[in-house]
VOTIRO-293604 format. One record per residue (C-alpha): x negated, y, z negated; residue number from 1. Coordinates in Angstrom, 3 decimals. Layout:
residues N
X, Y, Z, k
X, Y, Z, NUM
...
END
This chain:
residues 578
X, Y, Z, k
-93.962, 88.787, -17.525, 1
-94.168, 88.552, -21.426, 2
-97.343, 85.923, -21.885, 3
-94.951, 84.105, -24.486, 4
-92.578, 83.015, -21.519, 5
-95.981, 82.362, -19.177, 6
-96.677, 79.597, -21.707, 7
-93.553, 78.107, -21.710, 8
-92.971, 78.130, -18.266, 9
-96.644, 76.210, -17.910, 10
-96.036, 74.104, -20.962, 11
-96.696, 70.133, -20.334, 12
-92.867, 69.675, -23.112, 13
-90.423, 69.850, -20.876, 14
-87.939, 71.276, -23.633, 15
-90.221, 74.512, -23.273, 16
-90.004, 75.183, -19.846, 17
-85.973, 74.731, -20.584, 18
-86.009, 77.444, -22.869, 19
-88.171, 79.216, -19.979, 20
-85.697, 78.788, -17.593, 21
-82.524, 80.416, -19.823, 22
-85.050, 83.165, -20.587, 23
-86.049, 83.716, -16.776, 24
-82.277, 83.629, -15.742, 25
-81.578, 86.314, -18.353, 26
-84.154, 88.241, -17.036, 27
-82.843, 87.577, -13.185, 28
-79.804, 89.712, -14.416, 29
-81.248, 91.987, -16.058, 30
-81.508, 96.000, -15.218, 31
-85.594, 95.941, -14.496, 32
-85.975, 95.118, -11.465, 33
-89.165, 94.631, -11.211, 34
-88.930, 92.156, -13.650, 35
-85.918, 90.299, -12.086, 36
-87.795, 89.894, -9.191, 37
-90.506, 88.175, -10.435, 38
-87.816, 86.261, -12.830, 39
-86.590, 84.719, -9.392, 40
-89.924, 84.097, -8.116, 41
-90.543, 81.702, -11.299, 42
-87.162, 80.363, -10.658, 43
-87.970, 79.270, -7.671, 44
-91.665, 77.647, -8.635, 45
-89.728, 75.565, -11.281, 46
-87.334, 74.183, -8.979, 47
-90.796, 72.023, -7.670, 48
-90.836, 70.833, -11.073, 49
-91.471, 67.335, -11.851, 50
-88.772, 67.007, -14.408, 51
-85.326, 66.553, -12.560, 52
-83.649, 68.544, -15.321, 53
-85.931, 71.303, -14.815, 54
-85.783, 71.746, -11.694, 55
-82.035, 71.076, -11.485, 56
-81.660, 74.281, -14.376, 57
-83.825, 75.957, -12.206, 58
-81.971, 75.706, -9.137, 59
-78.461, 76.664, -10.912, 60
-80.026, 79.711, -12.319, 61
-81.309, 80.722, -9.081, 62
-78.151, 80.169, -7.746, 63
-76.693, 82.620, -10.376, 64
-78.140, 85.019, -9.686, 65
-78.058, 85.184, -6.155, 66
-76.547, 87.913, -3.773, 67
-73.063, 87.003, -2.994, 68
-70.246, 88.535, -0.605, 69
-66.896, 88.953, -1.178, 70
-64.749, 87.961, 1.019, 71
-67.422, 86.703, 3.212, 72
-65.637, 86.969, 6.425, 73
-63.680, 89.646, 7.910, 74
-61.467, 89.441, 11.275, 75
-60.215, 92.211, 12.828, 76
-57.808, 90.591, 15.433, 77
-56.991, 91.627, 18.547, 78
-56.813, 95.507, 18.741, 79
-55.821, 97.544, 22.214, 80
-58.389, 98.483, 24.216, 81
-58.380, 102.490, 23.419, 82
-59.080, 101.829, 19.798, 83
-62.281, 103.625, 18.586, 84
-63.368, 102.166, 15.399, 85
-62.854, 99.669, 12.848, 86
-63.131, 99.507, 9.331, 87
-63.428, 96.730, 6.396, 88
-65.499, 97.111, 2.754, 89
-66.473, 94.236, 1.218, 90
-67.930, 93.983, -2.270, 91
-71.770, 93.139, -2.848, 92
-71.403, 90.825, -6.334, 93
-74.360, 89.141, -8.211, 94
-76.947, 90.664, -10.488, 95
-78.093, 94.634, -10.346, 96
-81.517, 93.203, -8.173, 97
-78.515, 92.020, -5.909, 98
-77.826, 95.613, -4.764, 99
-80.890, 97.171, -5.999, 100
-83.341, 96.166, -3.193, 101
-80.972, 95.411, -0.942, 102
-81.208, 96.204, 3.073, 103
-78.315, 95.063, 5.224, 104
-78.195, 94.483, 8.624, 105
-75.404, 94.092, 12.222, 106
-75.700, 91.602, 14.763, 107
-72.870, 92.241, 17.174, 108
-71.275, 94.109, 19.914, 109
-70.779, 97.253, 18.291, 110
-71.012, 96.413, 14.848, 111
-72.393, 98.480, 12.195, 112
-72.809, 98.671, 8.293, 113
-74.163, 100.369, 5.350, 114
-74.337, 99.683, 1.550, 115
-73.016, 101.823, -0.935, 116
-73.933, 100.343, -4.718, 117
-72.323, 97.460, -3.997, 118
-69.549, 98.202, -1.571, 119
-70.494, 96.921, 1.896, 120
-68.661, 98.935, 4.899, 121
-68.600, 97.737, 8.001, 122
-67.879, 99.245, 11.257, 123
-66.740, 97.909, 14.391, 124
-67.032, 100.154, 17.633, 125
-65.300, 98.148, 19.802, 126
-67.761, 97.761, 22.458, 127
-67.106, 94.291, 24.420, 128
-63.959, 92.349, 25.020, 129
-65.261, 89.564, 21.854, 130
-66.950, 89.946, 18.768, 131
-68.273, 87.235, 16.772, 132
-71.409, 88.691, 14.886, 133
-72.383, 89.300, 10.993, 134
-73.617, 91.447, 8.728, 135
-76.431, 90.507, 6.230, 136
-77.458, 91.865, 2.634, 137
-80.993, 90.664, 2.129, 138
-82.996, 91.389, -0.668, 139
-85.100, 89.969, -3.586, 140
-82.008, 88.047, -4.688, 141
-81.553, 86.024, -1.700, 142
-79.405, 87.162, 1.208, 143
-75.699, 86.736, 1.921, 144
-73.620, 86.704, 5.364, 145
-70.597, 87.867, 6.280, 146
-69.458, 87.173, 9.659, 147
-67.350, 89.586, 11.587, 148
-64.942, 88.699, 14.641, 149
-62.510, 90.694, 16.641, 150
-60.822, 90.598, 20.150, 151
-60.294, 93.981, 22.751, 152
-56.993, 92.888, 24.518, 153
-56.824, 92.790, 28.259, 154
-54.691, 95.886, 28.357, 155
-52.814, 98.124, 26.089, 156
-50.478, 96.743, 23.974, 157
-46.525, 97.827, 23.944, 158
-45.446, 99.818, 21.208, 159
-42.899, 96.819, 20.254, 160
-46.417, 94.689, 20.028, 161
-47.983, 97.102, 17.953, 162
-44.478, 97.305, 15.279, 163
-45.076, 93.541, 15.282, 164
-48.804, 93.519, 14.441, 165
-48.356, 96.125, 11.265, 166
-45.242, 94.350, 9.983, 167
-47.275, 91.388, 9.725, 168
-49.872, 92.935, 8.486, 169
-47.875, 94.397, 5.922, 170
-46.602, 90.790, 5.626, 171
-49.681, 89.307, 4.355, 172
-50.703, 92.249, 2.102, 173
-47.376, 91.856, 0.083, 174
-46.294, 87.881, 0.431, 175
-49.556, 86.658, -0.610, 176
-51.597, 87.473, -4.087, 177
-51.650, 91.485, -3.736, 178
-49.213, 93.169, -6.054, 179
-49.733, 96.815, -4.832, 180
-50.995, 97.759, -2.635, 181
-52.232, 101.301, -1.434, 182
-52.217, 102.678, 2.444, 183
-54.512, 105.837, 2.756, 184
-54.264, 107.909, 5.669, 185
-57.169, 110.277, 6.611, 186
-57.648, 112.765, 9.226, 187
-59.105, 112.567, 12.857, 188
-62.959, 113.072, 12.721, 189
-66.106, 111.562, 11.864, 190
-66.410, 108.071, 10.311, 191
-65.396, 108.085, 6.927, 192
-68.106, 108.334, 4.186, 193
-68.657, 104.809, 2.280, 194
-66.938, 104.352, -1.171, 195
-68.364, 105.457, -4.376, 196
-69.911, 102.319, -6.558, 197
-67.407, 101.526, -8.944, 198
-68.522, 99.775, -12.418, 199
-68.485, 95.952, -12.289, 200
-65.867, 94.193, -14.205, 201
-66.221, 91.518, -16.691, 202
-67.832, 88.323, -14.957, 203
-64.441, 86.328, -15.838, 204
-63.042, 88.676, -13.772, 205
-65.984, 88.000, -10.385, 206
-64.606, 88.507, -7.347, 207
-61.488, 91.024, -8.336, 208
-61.316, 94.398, -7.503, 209
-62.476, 94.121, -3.735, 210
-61.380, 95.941, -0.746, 211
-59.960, 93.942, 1.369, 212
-59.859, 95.101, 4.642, 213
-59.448, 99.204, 6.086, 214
-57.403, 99.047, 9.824, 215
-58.394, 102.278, 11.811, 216
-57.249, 102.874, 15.166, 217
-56.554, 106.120, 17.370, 218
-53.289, 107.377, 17.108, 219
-52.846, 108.750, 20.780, 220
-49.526, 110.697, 20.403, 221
-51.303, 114.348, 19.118, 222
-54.662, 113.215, 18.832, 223
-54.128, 112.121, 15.092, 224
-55.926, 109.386, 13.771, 225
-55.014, 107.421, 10.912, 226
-57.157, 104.473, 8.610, 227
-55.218, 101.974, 6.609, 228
-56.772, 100.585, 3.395, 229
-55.331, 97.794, 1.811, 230
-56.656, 97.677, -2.145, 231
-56.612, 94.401, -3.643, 232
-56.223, 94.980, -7.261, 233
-55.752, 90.146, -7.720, 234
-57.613, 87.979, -6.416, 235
-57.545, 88.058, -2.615, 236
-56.541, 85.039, -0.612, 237
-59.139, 84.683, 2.314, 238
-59.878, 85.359, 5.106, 239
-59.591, 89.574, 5.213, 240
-57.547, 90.477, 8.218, 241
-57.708, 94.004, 9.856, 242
-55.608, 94.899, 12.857, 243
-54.940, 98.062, 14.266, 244
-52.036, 100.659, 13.595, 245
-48.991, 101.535, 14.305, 246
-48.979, 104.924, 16.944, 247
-47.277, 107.895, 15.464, 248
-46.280, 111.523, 16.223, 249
-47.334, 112.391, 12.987, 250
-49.438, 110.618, 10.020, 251
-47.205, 109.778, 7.398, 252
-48.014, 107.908, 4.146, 253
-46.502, 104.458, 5.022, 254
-45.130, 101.718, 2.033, 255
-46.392, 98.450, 2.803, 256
-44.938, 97.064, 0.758, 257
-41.121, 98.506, 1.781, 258
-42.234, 97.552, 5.288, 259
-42.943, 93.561, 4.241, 260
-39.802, 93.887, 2.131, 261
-37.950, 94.800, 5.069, 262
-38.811, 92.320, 7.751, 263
-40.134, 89.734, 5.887, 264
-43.307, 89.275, 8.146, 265
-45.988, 86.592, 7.581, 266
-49.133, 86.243, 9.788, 267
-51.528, 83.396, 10.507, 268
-54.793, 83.786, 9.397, 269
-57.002, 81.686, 11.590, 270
-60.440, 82.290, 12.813, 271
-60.721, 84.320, 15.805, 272
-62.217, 81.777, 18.279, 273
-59.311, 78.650, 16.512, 274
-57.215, 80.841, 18.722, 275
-58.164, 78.831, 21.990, 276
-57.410, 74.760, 21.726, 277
-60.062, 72.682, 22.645, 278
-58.888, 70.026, 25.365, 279
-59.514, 66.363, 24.800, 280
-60.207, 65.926, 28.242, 281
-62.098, 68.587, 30.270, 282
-61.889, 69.524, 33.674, 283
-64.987, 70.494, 36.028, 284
-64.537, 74.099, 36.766, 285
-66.640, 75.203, 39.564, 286
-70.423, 74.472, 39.765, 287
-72.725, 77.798, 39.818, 288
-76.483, 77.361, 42.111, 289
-79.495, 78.239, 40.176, 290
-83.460, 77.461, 39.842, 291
-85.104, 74.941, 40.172, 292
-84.753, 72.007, 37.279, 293
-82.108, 73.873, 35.116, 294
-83.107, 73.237, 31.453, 295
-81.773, 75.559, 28.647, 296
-78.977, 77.262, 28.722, 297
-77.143, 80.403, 26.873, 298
-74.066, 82.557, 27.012, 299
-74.090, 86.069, 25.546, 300
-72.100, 86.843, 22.783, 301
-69.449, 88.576, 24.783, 302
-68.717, 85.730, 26.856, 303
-70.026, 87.993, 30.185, 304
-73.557, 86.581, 30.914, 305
-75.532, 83.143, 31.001, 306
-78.812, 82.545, 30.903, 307
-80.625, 79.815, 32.626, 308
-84.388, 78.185, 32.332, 309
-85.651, 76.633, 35.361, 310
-88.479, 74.357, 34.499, 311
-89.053, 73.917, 38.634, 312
-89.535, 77.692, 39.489, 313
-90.930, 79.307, 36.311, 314
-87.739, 81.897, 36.186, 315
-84.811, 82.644, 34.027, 316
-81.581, 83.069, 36.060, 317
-79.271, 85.703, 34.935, 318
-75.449, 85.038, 35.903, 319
-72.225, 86.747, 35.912, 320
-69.934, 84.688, 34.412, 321
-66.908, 86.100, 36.193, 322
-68.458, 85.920, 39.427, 323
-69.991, 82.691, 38.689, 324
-73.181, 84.066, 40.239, 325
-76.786, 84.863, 39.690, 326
-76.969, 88.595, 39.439, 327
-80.759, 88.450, 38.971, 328
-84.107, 86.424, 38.103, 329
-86.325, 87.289, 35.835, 330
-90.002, 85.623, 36.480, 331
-92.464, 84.326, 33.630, 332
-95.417, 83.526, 33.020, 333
-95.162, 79.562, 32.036, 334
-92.964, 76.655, 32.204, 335
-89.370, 78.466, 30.846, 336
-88.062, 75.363, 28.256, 337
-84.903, 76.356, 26.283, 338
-83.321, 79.689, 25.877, 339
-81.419, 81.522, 23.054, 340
-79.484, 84.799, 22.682, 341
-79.834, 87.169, 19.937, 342
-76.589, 88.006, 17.356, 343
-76.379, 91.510, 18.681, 344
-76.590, 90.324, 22.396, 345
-80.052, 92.451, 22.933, 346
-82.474, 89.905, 23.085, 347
-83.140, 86.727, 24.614, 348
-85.913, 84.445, 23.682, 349
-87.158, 81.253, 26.244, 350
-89.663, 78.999, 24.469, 351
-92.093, 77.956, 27.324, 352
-95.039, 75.213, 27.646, 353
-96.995, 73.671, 30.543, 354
-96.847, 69.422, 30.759, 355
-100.397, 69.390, 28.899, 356
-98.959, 71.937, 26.472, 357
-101.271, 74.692, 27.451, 358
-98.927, 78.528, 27.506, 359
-96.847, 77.521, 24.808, 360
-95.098, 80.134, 23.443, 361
-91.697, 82.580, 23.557, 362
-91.113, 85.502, 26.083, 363
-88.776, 87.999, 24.686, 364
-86.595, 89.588, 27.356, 365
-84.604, 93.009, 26.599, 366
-81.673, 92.835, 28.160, 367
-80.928, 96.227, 29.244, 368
-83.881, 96.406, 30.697, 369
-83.816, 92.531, 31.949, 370
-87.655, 92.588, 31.393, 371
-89.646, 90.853, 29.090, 372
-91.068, 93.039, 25.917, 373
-92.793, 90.515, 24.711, 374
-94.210, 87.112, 23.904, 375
-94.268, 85.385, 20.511, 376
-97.129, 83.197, 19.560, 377
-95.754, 79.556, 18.915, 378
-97.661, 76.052, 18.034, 379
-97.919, 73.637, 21.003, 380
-94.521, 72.886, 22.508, 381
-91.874, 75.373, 21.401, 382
-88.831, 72.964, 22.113, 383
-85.192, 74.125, 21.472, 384
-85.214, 77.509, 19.953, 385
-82.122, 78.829, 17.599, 386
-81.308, 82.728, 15.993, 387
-79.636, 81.409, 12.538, 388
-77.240, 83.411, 10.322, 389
-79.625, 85.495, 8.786, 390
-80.666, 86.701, 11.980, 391
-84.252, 85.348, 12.127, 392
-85.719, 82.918, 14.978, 393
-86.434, 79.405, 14.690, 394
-88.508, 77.204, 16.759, 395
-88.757, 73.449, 16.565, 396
-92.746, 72.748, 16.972, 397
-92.499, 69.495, 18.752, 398
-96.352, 68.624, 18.546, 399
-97.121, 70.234, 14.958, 400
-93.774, 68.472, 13.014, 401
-92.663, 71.699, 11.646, 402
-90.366, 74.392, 12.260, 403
-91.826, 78.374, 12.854, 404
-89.643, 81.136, 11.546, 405
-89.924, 84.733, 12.928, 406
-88.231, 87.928, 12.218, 407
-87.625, 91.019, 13.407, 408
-90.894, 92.792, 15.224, 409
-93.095, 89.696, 14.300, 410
-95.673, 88.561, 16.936, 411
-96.800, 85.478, 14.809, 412
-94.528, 83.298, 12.708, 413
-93.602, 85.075, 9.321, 414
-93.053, 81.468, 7.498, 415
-92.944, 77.888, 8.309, 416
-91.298, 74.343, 7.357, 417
-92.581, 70.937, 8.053, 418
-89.670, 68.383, 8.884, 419
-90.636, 65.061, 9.977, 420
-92.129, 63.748, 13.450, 421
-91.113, 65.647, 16.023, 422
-88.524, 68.461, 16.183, 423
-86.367, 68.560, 19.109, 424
-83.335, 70.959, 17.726, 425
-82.279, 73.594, 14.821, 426
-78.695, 74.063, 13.983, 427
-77.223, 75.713, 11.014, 428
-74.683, 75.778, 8.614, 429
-74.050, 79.393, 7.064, 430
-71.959, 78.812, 4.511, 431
-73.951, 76.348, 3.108, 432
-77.052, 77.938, 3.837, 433
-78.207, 74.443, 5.233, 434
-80.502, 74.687, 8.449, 435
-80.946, 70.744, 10.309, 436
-83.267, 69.445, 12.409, 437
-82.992, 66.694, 15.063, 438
-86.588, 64.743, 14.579, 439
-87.636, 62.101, 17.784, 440
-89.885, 60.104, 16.860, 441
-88.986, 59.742, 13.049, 442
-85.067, 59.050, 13.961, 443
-84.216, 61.292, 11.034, 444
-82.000, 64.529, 10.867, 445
-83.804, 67.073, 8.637, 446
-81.812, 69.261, 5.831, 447
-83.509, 72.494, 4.821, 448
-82.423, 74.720, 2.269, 449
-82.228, 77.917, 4.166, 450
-82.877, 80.137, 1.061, 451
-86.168, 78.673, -0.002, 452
-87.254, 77.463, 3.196, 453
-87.866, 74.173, 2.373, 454
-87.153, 70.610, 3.355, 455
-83.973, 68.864, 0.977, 456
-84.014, 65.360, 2.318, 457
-83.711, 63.843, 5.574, 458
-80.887, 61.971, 6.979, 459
-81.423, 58.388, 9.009, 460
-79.717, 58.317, 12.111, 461
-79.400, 56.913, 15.713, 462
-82.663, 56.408, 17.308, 463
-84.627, 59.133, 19.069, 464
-82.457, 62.119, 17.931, 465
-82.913, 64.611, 21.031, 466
-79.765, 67.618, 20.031, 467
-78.019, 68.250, 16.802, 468
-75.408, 71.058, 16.730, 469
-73.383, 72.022, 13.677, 470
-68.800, 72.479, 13.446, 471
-68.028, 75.946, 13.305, 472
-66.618, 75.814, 10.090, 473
-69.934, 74.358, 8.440, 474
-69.117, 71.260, 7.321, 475
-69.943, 68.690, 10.303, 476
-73.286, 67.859, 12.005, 477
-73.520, 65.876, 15.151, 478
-76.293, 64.157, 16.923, 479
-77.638, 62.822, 19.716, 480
-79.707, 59.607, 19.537, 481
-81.211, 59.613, 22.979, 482
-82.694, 55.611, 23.089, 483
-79.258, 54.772, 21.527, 484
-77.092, 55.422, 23.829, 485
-75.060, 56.982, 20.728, 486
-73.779, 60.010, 18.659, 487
-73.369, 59.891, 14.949, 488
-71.676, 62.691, 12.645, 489
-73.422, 63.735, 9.502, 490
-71.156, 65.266, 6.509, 491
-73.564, 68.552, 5.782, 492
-72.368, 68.900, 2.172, 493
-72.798, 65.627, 1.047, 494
-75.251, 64.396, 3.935, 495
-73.374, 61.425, 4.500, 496
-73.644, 59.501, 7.759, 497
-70.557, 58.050, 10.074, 498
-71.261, 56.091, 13.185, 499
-73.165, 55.491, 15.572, 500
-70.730, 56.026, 18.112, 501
-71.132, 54.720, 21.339, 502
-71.627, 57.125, 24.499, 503
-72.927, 57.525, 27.999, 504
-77.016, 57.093, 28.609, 505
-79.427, 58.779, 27.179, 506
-77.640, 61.448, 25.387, 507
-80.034, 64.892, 25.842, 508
-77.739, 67.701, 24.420, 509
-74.433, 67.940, 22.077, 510
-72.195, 70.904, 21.163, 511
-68.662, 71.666, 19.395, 512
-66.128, 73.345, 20.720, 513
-65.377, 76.699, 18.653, 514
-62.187, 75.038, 17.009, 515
-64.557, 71.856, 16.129, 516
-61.884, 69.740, 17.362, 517
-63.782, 68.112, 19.693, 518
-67.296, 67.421, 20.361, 519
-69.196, 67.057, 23.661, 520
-72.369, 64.923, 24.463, 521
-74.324, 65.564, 26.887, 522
-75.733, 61.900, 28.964, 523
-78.849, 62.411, 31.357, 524
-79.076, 59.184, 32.801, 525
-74.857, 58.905, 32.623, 526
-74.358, 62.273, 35.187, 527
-71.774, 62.873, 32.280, 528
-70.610, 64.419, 29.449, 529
-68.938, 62.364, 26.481, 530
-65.937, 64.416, 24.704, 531
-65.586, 63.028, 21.076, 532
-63.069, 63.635, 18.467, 533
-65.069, 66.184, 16.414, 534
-63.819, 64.479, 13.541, 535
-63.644, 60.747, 13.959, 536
-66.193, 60.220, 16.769, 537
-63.711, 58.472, 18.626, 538
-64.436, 59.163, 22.114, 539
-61.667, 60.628, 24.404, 540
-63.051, 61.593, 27.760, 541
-65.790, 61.052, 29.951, 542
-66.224, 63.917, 32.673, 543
-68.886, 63.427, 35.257, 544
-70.902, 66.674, 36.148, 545
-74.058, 66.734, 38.119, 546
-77.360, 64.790, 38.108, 547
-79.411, 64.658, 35.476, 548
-77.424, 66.922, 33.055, 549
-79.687, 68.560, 30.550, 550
-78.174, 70.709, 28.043, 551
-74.812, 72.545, 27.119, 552
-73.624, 75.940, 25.835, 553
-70.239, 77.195, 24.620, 554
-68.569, 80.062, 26.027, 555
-67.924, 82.376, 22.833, 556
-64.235, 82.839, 23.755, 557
-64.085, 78.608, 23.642, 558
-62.235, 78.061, 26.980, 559
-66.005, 76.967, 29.125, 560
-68.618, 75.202, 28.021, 561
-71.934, 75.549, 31.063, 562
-74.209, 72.115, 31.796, 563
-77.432, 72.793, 33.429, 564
-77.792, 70.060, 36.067, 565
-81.782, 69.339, 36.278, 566
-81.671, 67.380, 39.603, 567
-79.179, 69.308, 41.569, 568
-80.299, 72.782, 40.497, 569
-76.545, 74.136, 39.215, 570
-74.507, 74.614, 36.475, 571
-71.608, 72.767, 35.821, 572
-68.291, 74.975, 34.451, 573
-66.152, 72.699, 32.174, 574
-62.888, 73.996, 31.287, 575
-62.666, 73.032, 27.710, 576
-60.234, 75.145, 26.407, 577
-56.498, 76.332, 26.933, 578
END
């Protein structure tokens, strides 16, 4: 770093380390690197600063020049159950330290990626009957998430199905913002290479030129296979969509735009799990036996497989969800607490304790092995333990007021946060990059900025905040307030509180359902769960389940949500979804 810009960024004139921050946020987008790198670093110190209009140019510059996605979420539909692979690019924008460090990473069912200059393909195999997993570009320049859903149908679809699915896919690549549009078809064979990096356009123009989407599917009819990539030359109006093709004899080149001209197709571009409607009033299932004491509870990412922590026999009960049985028990070594499931499905992580907080700590279990690996070192009393969108683990430290973070292959915690008095929850909103904790004995919510690891603000709210749990779409917190008998909904942009709302007693757990229509409390001493509008907070069902209800977990597909029951040792299926 030039010593000039050293002294201005150390200067006691605040006009001086302005003119340091323009200079660093040149440098941030500039060709070397090395020296972008280190532009961001100072960035970053200089959002501390004590000047608010420092550290407020700071922050935007950072910003800037950030790693960003574009579009930054892809859904592939529902494709039939032969189909091999799927394709989408998406394009990597933001400075060259952006794509110049960059590593990328899949957590999903089948999902892979690679990076290409700055085209990001990604690759589903479909491997499960759901998807709902991301892809990550990490780097010096921050990271950036897209997430990635997709559906295997329950059996193969009828040709007349499949017409309908590439008309209106055709429909939405010619009635919306795309003017032409181009549909390559390639050969049977191995998976296409990645796109050559094309130059960047002018930055009034950020954000054109992407690739949409690329459908790929086998074309069973004389083994051909054909991939369909739609080229957005305008702005694209999100989300991507990719669906599978239309089975052939042969591979023609197809118009899609004479097809949409034709039939005049539209689709509806919803998220993949808004295709189930959550039900204002639940019904109790079944009930499924476990351990002893049920605590934590998790489903896998494909919907298949929960996981339960049994405080009363020191095991982790693994259940098929179909069968609504435990299909086996894996044994550890302390107190099991609260449980969490990997992105990719591979890994599950317990946080554990004794009562005089002696064997705290996380077991790892592999899943295909159904064994643990591993244990993680933790601070006393690992409470409810959360994978976030950029894939790394966080664990509330109930004793030590702070949160651990750990990634990949770590034994100790990589980084750490201090929130307030003492963290009960994590939760997370990826688009905002916001991560919130649910603090007891302060009776705050905590707001980290998920990018710098550090603490925004924190949020007053119902006392004794025991669960906190964030709307799918980002923009809606809600939390428990355990001696309050009460929920209350924070907005997570603006941090704005609604409520309290009243519910049963002593609310332990909450969740949303995966439209965030509706959100559920969970009430120890009530033997219930309170259904809320996920909006309003108006309540609009109260379903009793067993006694002493601990926790709650979603199914991924959004019909079931699971409530461990600590006092009769079961599981309580809700049907939550239709």
């Amino acid at each position: 770093m030039p010593p000039q810009l050293l002294t201005e960024i150390n200067s006691p004139v605040r006009e001086s380390r302005l003119s340091a921050v323009d200079k660093l946020s040149r440098l941030a987008h500039g060709a070397d690197l090395t020296m972008a790198a280190a532009a961001r670093m100072a960035l970053r110190h200089l959002t501390e600063d004590d000047s608010r209009s420092v550290a407020a140019a700071a922050a935007a510059a950072l910003e800037r020049s950030s790693v960003r996605v574009n579009p930054d979420r892809v859904e592939f539909g529902e494709v039939p159950p032969e189909t091999p692979r799927l394709i989408a690019d998406v394009e990597v924008e933001g400075p060259p330290l952006a794509v110049g460090a960059a590593t990328v990473t899949a957590s999903g069912p089948g999902l892979r990626a690679m990076l290409d200059g700055r085209r990001l393909r990604i690759v589903w195999l479909p491997r499960s009957e759901w998807l709902d997993g991301s892809v990550t570009v990490r780097g010096p320049a921050g990271w950036a998430d897209v997430r990635v859903t997709g559906q295997v149908s329950s059996g193969p679809m009828s040709r007349a199905a499949l017409e309908a699915r590439l008309r209106a896919a055709a429909g939405v690549v010619t009635a919306g913002d795309l003017r032409t549009a181009q549909v390559t078809v390639l050969p049977p064979g191995p998976l296409p290479p990645p796109p050559r990096p094309v130059a960047p356009r002018r930055r009034r123009h950020l954000g054109t030129s992407v690739l949409i989407a690329a459908l790929t599917a086998l074309v069973l009819l004389g083994g051909a296979g054909v991939t369909w990539a739609l080229v957005n030359n305008r702005q694209p109006a999100p989300p991507t969509v990719a669906a599978p093709s239309l089975p052939v004899a042969a591979a023609p080149t197809v118009s899609a735009a004479d097809s949409a001209h034709e039939h005049g197709a539209s689709i509806t571009k919803v998220p993949l799990a808004q295709k189930v409607r959550s039900l204002a009033r639940p019904t109790v299932a079944g009930t499924i036996r476990v351990g002893a004491e049920p605590e934590g509870v998790a489903v896998s990412p494909d919907g298949r497989t929960l996981y339960v922590a049994n405080q009363g026999s020191k095991i982790l009960s693994v259940v098929d969800a179909r069968t609504r049985k435990v299909s086996s028990s894996v044994t550890l070594r302390n107190t099991p607490r609260f449980v969490t499931v990997s992105r990719d499905g591979k890994l599950v992580y317990v946080s554990m304790y004794e009562a005089d907080k002696s064997g705290s700590g996380v077991a790892v279990l592999d899943v295909g092995t159904r064994k643990v690996s591993k244990h993680l070192a933790t601070g006393p009393q690992p409470f409810a333990l959360a994978v976030g969108p950029d894939n790394r683990l966080w664990v509330p430290i109930h004793s030590h007021a702070k949160l651990e973070i750990f990634t990949a292959g770590e034994q100790h915690a990589a980084g750490a946060v201090a929130v307030p008095e003492n963290p009960h929850a994590v939760a997370f909103s990826g688009d905002l990059k916001r991560a919130f904790t649910a603090n007891h004995e302060s009776n705050a919510v905590a707001v980290i900025d998920m990018r710098t690891d550090r603490t925004l603000r924190s949020v007053p709210v119902s006392r004794s905040p025991h669960s906190i749990a964030v709307s799918p779409d980002g923009r809606r917190v809600l939390v428990a307030g355990y001696e309050a008998d009460a929920a209350d909904l924070i907005d997570a942009l603006t941090l704005k509180r609604t409520g309290p709302f009243r519910v049963g007693s002593k609310p332990q757990s909450v969740a949303f359902s995966t439209d965030g229509a509706h959100g559920y409390v969970v009430n120890e001493g009530g033997n219930s769960v309170t259904v809320l509008d996920g909006r309003t907070g108006k309540v609009t069902a109260t379903v009793k389940v067993g006694r002493s209800p601990r926790t709650i977990a979603m199914s991924p597909d959004g019909r079931s949500a699971y409530v461990t029951n600590g006092a009769d040792n079961t599981v309580s299926i809700l049907r939550v979804g239709a």
